[in-house]
C-alpha positions as CSV (number, residue, x, y, z in Angstrom):
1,X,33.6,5.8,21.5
2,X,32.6,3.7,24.6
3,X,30.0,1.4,23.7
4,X,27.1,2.1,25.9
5,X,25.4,-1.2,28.0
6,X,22.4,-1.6,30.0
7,X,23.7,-4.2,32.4
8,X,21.5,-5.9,35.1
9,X,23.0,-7.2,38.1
10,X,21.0,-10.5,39.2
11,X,21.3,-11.8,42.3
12,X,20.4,-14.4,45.2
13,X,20.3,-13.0,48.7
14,X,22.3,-15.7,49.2
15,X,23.8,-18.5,47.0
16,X,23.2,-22.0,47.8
17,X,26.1,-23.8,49.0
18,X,27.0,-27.3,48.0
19,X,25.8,-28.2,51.3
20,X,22.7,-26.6,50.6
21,X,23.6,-23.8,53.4
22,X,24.2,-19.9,52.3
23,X,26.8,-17.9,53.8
24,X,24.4,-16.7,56.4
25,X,23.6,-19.8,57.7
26,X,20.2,-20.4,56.5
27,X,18.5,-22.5,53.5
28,X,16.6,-20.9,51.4
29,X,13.7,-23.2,50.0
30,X,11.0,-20.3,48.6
31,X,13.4,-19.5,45.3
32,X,13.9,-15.5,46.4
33,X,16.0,-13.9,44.2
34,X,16.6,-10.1,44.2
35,X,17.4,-8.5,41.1
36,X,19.3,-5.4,40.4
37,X,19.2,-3.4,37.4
38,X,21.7,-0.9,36.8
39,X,22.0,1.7,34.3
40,X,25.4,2.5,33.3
41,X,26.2,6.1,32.5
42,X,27.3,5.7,29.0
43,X,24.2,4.1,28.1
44,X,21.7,5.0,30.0
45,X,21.5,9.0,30.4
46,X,22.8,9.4,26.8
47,X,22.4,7.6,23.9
48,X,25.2,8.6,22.3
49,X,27.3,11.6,21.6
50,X,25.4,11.2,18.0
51,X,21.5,11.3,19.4
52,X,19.7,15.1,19.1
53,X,18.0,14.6,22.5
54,X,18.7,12.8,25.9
55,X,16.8,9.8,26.9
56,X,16.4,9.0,30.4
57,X,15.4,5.7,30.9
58,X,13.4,5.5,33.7
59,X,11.4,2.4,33.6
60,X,12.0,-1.1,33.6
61,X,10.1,-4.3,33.5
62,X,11.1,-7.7,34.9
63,X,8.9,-10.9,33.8
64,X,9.6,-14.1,35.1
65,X,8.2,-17.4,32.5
66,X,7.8,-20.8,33.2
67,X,10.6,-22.1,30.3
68,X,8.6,-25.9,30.4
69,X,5.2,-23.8,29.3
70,X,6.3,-20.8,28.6
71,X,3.7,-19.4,31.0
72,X,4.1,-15.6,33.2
73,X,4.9,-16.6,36.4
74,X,5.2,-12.7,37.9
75,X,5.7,-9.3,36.5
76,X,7.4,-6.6,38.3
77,X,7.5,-3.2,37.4
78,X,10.6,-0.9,38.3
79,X,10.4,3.3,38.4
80,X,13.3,5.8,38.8
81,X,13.4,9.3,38.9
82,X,16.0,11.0,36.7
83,X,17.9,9.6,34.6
84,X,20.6,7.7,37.1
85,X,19.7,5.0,39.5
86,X,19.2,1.3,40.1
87,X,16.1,-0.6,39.8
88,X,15.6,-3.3,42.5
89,X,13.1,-6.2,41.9
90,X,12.5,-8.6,44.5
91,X,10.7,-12.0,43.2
92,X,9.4,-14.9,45.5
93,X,7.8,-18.2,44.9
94,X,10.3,-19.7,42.5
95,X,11.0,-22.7,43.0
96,X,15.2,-23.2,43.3
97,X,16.0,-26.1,41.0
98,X,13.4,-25.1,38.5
99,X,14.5,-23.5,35.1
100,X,12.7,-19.7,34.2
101,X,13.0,-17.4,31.4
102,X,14.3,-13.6,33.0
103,X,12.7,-11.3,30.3
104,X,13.7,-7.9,30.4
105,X,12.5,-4.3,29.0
106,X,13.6,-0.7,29.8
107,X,12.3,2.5,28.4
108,X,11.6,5.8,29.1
109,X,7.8,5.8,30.1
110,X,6.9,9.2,28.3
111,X,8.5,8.6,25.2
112,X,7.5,4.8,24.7
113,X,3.9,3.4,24.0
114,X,4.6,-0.1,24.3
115,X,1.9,-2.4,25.3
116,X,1.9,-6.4,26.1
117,X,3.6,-9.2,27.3
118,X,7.4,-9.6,26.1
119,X,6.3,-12.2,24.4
120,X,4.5,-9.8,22.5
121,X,5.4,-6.5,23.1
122,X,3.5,-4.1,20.9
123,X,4.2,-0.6,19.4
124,X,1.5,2.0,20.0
125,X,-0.1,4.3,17.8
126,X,1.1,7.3,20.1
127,X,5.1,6.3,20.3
128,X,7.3,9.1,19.8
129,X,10.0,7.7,17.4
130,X,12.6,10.4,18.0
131,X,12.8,9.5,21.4
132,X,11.5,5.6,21.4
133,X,14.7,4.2,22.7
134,X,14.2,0.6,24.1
135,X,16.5,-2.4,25.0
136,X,15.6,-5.5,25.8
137,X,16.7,-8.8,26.8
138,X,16.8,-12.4,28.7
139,X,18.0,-15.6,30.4
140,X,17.0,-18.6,29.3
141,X,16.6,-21.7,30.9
142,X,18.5,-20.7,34.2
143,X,17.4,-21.3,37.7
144,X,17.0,-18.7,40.3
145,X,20.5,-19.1,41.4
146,X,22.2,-19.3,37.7
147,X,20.2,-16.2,36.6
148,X,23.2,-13.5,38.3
149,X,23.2,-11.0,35.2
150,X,21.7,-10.2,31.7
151,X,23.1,-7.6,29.2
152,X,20.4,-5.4,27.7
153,X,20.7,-4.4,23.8
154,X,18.5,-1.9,22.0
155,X,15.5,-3.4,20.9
156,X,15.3,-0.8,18.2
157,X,17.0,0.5,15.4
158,X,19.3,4.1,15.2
159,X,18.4,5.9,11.8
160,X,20.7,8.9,11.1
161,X,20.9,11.3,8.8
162,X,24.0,13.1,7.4
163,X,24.5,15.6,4.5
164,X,27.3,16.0,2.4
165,X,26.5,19.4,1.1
166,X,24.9,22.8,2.9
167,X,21.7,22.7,4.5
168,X,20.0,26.3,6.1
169,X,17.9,27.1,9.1
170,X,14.6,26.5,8.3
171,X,15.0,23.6,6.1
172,X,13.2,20.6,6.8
173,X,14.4,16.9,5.8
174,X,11.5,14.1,6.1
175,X,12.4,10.1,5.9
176,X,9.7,7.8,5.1
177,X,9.6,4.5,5.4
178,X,8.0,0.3,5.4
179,X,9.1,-2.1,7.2
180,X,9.2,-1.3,10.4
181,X,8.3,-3.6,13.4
182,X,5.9,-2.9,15.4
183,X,5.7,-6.5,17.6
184,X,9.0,-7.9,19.6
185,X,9.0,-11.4,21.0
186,X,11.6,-11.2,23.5
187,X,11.4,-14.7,24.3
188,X,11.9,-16.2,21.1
189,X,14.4,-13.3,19.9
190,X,12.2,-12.2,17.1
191,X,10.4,-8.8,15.5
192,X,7.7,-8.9,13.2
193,X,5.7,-6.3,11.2
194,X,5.2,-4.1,8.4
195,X,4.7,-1.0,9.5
196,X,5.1,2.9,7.9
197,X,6.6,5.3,9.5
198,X,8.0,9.3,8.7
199,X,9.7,11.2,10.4
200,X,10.2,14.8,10.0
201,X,13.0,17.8,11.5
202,X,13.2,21.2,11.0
203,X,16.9,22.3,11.1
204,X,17.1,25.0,14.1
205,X,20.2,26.4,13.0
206,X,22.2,26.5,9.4
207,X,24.8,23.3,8.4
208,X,27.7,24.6,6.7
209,X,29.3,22.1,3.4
210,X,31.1,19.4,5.3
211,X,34.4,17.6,4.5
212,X,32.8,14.5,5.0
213,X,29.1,14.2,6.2
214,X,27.5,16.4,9.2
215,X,24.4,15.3,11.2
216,X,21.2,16.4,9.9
217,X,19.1,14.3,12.8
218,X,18.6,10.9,14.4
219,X,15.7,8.9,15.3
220,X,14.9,5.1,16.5
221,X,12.9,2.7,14.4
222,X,11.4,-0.5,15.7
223,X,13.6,-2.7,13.9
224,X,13.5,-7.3,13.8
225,X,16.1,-8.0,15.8
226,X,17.3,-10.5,13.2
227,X,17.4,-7.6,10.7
228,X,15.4,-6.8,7.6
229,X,15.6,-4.2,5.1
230,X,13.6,-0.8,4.0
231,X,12.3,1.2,1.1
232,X,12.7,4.9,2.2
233,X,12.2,7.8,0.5
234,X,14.2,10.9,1.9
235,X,12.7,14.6,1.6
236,X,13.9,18.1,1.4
237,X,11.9,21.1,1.6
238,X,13.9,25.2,1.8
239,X,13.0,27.0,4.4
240,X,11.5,29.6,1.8
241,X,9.4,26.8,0.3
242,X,11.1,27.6,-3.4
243,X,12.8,24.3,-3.3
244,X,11.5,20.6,-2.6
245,X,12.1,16.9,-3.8
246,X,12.7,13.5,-3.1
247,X,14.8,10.6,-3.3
248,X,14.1,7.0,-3.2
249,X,16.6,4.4,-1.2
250,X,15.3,0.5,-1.4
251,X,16.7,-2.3,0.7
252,X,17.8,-0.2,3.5
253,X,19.1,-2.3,5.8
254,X,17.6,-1.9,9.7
255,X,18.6,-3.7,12.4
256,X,18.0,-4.0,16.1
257,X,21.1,-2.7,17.9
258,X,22.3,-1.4,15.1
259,X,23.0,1.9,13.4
260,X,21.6,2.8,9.7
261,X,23.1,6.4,8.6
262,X,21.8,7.7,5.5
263,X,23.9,9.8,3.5
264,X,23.8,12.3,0.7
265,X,23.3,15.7,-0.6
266,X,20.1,16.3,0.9
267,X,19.6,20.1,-0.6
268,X,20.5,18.7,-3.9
269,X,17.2,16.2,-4.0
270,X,15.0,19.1,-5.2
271,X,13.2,18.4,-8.3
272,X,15.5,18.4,-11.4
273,X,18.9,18.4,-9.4
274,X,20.4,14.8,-9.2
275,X,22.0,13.5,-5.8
276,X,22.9,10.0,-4.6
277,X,22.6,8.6,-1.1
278,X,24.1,6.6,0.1
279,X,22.8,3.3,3.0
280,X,25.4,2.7,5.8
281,X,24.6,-0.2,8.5
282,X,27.7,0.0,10.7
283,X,28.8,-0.8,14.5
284,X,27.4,2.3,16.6
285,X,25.5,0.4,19.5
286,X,27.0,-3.6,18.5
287,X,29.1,-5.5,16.2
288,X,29.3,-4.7,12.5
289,X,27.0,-6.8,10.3
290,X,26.9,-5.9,6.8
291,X,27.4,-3.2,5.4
292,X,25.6,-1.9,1.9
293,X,26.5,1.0,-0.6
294,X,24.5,2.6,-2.8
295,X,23.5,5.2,-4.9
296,X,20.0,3.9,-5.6
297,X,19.8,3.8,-9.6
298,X,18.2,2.3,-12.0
299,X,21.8,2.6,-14.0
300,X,23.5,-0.7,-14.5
301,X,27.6,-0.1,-15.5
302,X,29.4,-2.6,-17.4
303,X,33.0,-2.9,-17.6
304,X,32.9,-5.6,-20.4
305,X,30.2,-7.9,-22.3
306,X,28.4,-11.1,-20.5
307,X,27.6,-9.1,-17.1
308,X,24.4,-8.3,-17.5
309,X,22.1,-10.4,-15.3
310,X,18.4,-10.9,-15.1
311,X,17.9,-10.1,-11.3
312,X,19.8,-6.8,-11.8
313,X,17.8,-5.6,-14.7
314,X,14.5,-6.3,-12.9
315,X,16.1,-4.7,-9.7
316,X,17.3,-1.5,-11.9
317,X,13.8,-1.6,-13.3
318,X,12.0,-1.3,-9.8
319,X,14.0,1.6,-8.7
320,X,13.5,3.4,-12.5
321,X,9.6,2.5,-12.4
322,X,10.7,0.3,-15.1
323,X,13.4,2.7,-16.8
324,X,16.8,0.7,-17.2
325,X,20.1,2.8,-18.1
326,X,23.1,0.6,-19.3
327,X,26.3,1.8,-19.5
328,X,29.4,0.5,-20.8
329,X,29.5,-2.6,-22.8
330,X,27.0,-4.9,-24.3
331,X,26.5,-7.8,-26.8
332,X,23.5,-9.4,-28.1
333,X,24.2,-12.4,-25.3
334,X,23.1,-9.5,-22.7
335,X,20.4,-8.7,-25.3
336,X,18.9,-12.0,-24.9
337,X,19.0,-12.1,-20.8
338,X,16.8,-8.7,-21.5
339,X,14.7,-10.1,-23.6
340,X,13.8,-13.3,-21.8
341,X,13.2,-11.8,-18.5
342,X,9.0,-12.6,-17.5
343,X,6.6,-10.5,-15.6
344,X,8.3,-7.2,-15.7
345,X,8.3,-4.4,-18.5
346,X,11.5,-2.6,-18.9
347,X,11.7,0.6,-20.7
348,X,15.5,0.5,-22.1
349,X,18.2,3.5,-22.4
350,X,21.0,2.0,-24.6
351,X,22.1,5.7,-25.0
352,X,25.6,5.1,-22.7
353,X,25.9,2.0,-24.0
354,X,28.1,0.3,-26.7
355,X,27.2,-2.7,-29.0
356,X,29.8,-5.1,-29.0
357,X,30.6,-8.4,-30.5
358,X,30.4,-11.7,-28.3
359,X,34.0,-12.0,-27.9
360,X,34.3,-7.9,-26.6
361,X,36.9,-6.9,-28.8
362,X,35.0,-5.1,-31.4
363,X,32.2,-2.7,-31.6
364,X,29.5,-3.9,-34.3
365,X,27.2,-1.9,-36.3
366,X,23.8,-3.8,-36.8
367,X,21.5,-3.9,-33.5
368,X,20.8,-7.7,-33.8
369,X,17.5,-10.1,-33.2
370,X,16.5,-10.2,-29.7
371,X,13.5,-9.1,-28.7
372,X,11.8,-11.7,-31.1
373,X,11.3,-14.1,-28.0
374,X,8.4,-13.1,-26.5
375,X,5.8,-14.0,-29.4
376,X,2.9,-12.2,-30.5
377,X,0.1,-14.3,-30.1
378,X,1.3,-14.9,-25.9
379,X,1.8,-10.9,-25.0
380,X,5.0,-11.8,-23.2
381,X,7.1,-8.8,-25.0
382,X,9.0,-7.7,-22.2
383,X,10.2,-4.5,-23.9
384,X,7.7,-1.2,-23.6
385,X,10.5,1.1,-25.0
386,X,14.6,1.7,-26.1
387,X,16.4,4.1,-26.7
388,X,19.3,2.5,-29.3
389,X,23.1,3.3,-29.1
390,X,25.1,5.4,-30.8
391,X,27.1,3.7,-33.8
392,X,24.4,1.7,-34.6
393,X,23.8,2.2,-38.3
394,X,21.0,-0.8,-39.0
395,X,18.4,-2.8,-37.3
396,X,18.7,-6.6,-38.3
397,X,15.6,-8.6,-40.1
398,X,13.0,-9.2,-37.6
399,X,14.9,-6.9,-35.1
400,X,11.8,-6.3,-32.9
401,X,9.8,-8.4,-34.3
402,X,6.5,-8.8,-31.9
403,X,7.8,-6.8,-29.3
404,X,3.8,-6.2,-28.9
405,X,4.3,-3.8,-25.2
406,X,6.9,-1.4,-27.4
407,X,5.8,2.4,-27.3
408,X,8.6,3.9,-28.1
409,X,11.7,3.5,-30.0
410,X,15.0,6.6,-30.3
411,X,17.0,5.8,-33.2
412,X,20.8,7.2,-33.3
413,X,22.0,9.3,-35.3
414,X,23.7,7.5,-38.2
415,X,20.9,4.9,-38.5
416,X,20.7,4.3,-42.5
417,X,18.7,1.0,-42.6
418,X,16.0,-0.7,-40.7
419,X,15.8,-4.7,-42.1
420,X,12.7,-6.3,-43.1
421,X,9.9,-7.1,-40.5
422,X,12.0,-4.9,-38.2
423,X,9.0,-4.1,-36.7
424,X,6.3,-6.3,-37.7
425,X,3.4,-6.3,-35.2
426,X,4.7,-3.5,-32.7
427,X,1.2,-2.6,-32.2
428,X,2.0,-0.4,-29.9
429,X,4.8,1.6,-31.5
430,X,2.7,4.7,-32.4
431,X,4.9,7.3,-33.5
432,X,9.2,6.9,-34.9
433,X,11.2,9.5,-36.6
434,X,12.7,8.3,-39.6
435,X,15.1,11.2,-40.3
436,X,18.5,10.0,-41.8
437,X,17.4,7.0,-42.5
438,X,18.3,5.5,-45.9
439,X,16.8,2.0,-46.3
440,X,13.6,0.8,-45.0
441,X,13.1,-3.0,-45.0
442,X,10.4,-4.6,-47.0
443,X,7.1,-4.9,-44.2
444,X,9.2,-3.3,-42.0
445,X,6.6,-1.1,-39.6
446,X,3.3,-4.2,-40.8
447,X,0.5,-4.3,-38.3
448,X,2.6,-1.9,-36.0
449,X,1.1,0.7,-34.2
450,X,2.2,3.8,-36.1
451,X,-0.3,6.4,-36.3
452,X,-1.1,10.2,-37.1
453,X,0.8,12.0,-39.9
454,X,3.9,9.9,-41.1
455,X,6.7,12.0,-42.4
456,X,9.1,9.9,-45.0
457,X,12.1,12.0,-44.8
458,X,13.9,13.2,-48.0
459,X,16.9,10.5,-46.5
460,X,15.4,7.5,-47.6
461,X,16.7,6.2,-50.7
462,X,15.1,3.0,-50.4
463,X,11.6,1.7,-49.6
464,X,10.7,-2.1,-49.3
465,X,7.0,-4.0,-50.2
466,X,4.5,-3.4,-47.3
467,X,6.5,-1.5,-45.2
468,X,3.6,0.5,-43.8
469,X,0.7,-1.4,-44.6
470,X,-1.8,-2.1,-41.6
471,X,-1.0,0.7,-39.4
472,X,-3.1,3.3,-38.2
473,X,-1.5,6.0,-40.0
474,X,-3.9,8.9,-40.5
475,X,-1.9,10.9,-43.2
476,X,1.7,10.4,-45.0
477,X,4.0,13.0,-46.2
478,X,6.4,11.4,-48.8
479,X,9.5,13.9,-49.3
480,X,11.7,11.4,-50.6
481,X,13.1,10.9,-54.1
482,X,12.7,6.7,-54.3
483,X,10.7,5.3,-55.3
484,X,7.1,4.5,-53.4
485,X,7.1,1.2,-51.9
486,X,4.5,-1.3,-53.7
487,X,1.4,-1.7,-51.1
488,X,3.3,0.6,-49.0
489,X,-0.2,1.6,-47.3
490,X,-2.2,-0.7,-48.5
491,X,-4.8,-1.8,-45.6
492,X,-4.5,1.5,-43.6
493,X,-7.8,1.5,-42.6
494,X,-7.4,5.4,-41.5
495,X,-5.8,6.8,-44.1
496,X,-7.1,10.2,-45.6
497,X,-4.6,11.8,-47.6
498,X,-0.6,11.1,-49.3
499,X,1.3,14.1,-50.1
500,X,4.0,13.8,-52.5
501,X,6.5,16.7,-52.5
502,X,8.2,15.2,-54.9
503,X,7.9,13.2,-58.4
504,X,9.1,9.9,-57.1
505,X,7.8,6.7,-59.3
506,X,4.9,5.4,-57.8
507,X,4.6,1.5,-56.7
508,X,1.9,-0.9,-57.5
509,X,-1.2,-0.7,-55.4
510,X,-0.2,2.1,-53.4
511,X,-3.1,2.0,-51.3
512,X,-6.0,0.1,-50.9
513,X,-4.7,-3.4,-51.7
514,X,-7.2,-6.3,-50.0
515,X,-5.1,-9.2,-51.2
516,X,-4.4,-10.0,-47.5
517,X,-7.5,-9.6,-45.8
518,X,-9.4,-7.0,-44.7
519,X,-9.1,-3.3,-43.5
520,X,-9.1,-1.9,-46.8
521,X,-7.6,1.6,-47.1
522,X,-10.8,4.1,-47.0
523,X,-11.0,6.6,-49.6
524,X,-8.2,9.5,-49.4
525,X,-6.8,12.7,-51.3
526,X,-3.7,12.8,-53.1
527,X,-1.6,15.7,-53.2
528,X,1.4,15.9,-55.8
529,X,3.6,18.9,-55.5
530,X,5.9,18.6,-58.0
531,X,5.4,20.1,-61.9
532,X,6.0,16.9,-63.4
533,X,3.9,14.2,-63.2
534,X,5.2,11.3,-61.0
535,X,5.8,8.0,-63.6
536,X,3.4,5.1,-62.5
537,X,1.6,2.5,-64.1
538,X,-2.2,1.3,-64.7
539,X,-2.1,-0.6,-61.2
540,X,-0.6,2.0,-59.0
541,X,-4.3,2.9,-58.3
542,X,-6.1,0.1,-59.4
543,X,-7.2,-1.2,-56.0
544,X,-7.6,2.4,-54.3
545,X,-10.8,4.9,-53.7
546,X,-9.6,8.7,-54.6
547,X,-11.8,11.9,-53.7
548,X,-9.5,14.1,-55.4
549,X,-6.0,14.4,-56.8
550,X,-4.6,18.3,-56.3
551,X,-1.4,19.7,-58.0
552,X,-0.2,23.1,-58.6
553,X,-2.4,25.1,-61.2
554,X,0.5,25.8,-63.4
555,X,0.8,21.8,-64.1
556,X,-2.9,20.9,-64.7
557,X,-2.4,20.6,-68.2
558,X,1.0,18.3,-67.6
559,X,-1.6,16.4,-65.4
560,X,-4.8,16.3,-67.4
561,X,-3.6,16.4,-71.3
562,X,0.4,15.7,-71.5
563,X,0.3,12.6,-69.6
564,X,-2.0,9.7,-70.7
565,X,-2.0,7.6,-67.2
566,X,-2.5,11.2,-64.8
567,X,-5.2,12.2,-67.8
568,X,-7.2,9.0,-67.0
569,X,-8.3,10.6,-63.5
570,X,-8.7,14.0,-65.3
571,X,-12.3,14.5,-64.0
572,X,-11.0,14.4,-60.2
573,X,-7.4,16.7,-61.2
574,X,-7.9,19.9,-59.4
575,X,-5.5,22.7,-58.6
576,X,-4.2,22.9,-54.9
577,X,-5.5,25.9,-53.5
């Protein structure tokens, strides 16, 4: 495509000779210049063969500056009719061998609310951006006679919009955005701002599925003219109303002079569908820049261990309101660059992702250490939830220890054993599922935030000292045949009842143990299911407050008569009802 220029012809009546005499015998001494401005068909009367609507530029505006000070000398105003022409300025009063700065601006005067000085132009409130087109430019530092011609560029950006799938008539796509200028300084080459902007269109007619990408619409931003970049969110909405969403796209580059296309499914960003877009700045109106791919994703893919980096995870987490997918390879070296990361909490899906050892060449089993940096007593967990990989069949000692922002944790399938102090002091953890789990670690959930009914699945074979003790665990259903953990609940200050469906041993000091401090279990019920009596000893209660003990009416005498440790709480041995 022919690239489309605003070119102004400037020129003397007359240039000075190098015997100070023009070609029509006179000298000129008041610094008249005549300027022409020129609009050249493939610029001016059409945008582009890409742009939904003709723009007919129709005004332009010459202003002359002192270049020593900087100050307006004159201002002249040009006005066409239509969208062809030539604009003619005639300026006086300049003096010859002095040095100016030409400042130019053209625009269509319906379309455009621009306001000021080009030193600093301003956006208004009222400017149409589908139809905002603008170019600007200068000379610098030239004397009337050096100052012949000026190429205009567009002083805004070109945002386009193209889907990759079907689209109907009637559908409507929106773009919002920040970042958008909204002061130039054609002087000084520079745009400033931080302006919002959204723009909405209503397809007229249907858009079949293209090979490519078709043209939804196209609009023109106020862009810096030494570029910057946008967060925008794109919109879709049927044309029956049935079908609406939204996708976010950060870091979009924009550009004066330059074209940003946006492209995508957009019929596919409906809620629950998944689409990418993709971010495109390319050479449309000037010279190719950059040029950055997307889809925006909060999904990080690793083709081997050592690649994950800090400023990627915290970029992942932004777009994923703190959610981090990782895919493809990991070790506990990328662990640790997790972990250590300040001043942003990531919630972490290690569902895609497999464990491997430093070197790369091995998947291991355990889920190692890391999260054990941020300490306790300083609140710097960076770690509010994780979802572990599969193949992971234990958590290493101290695994999460004082990850104090952790919510949430998804164990794999095939977890058998959670080491000691895995998670000592998650005091935010309120709720895991243990099933299939075979070993838990001795204080392994301490002063963690579990809380409601804990279910101890029939799984666990193993159960270490303390491994529940100062949570806020309400109630505990123990369905497993090991057995129950010395001062497995001891300091549960919320604890009302243990059910035992089963006739597991029971530890030492079950419950209510205040060798550690304070927070003493309150008094609870104890429920045992099974017909015979579970084996414990004189100090499996010794420390605890029982209301009642129930058990099924057919084994009150195994409780009450048969068994001289059950018979000693006889008076409080009822039947369950």
């Amino acid at each position: 495509m022919r690239q489309k220029r605003l070119i102004l012809m400037l020129g003397m009546a007359a240039m000075l000779a190098s015997c100070g005499q023009d070609e029509l015998g006179g000298t000129r001494t008041d610094g008249l210049a005549t300027i022409t401005a020129t609009i050249d068909d493939g610029m001016g009367t059409r945008a582009s063969t890409f742009d939904k609507d003709d723009v007919a530029i129709d005004h332009c505006l010459l202003e002359v500056y002192d270049a020593a000070g900087s100050t307006l000398v004159q201002k002249v105003e040009g006005v066409q009719a239509g969208q062809g022409g030539t604009f003619t300025f005639t300026v006086g009063g300049l003096d010859p061998e002095a040095e100016y700065d030409f400042l130019f601006w053209a625009d269509n005067r319906e379309a455009a609310a621009y306001t000021g000085t080009l030193k600093e132009r301003k956006l208004g409130a009222a400017a149409d951006l589908s139809k905002a087109l603008a170019f600007q430019g200068k000379i610098e530092d030239a004397t009337p006679a050096e100052a012949t011609s000026a190429t205009l560029t567009h002083a805004v950006a070109k945002v386009t919009l193209k889907t990759t799938g079907a689209l109907a008539a009637g559908d409507k796509a929106t773009i919002s955005m920040a970042g958008v200028a909204g002061t130039w300084d054609v002087l000084g080459g520079t745009a400033a701002g931080d302006a919002t902007a959204e723009y909405a269109y209503t397809l007229a007619s249907a858009i079949a599925q293209a090979q490519d990408a078709a043209e939804v619409t196209t609009f023109y931003v106020p862009a810096p003219v030494l570029g910057s970049t946008s967060d925008m969110t794109v919109g879709y909405a049927s044309a029956d109303g049935s079908k609406a969403g939204s996708a976010n796209v950060t870091n979009v580059p924009l550009k004066a002079n330059y074209r940003t296309v946006l492209k995508g499914d957009v019929a596919a960003l409906y809620e629950g569908a998944t689409a990418s877009i993709t971010a495109q700045l390319n050479s449309q109106w000037s010279d190719p820049d950059s040029e950055v791919e997307f889809p925006q994703t909060n999904i990080i893919e690793t083709t081997g261990v050592g690649q994950i980096t800090s400023e990627a995870v915290i970029k992942a987490a932004e777009i994923g309101n703190g959610t981090v997918v990782i895919k493809g390879q990991i070790s506990k070296a990328d662990l640790d660059v997790i972990a250590k990361i300040t001043d942003t909490k990531i919630n972490l899906d290690l569902s895609q992702a497999t464990l491997m050892n430093e070197e790369g060449t091995q998947a291991i089993t355990e889920f190692p250490a890391s999260f054990q940096y941020n300490t306790f007593t300083r609140n710097e967990s960076v770690l509010t939830g994780i979802i572990l990989p599969s193949g992971i069949e234990s958590l290493a000692v101290n695994c999460f220890l004082n990850s104090v922002n952790m919510t949430s944790v998804t164990l794999p399938e095939g977890l058998k054993t959670i080491g000691n102090t895995a998670f000592d002091k998650c005091q935010k953890l309120n709720g895991i599922s243990l099933e299939g789990v075979e070993t838990i670690g001795q204080f392994a959930f301490r002063a963690s935030g579990l809380s409601g009914k804990l279910v101890v699945p029939s799984s666990v074979k193993s159960a270490g000292q303390g491994c529940f003790t100062n949570t806020k665990i309400t109630s505990v259903e123990w369905n497993s045949d090991c057995r129950v953990a010395d001062q497995a609940f001891n300091m549960c200050a919320n604890l009302t009842s243990i059910t035992l469906n089963t006739d597991a041993e029971l530890g030492i000091a079950i419950a209510n143990y205040v060798g550690e401090g304070t927070g003493a279990t309150p008094a609870f019920n104890l429920t045992c299911n099974s017909l015979t009596p579970p084996a414990m000893t004189n100090k499996t209660f010794q420390y605890s407050t029982i209301n009642n003990i129930y058990v099924p009416e057919e084994a009150l005498e195994a409780y009450t008569v048969d068994n001289l440790m059950w018979a000693t709480y006889a008076d409080i041995i009822k039947p369950i009802q």
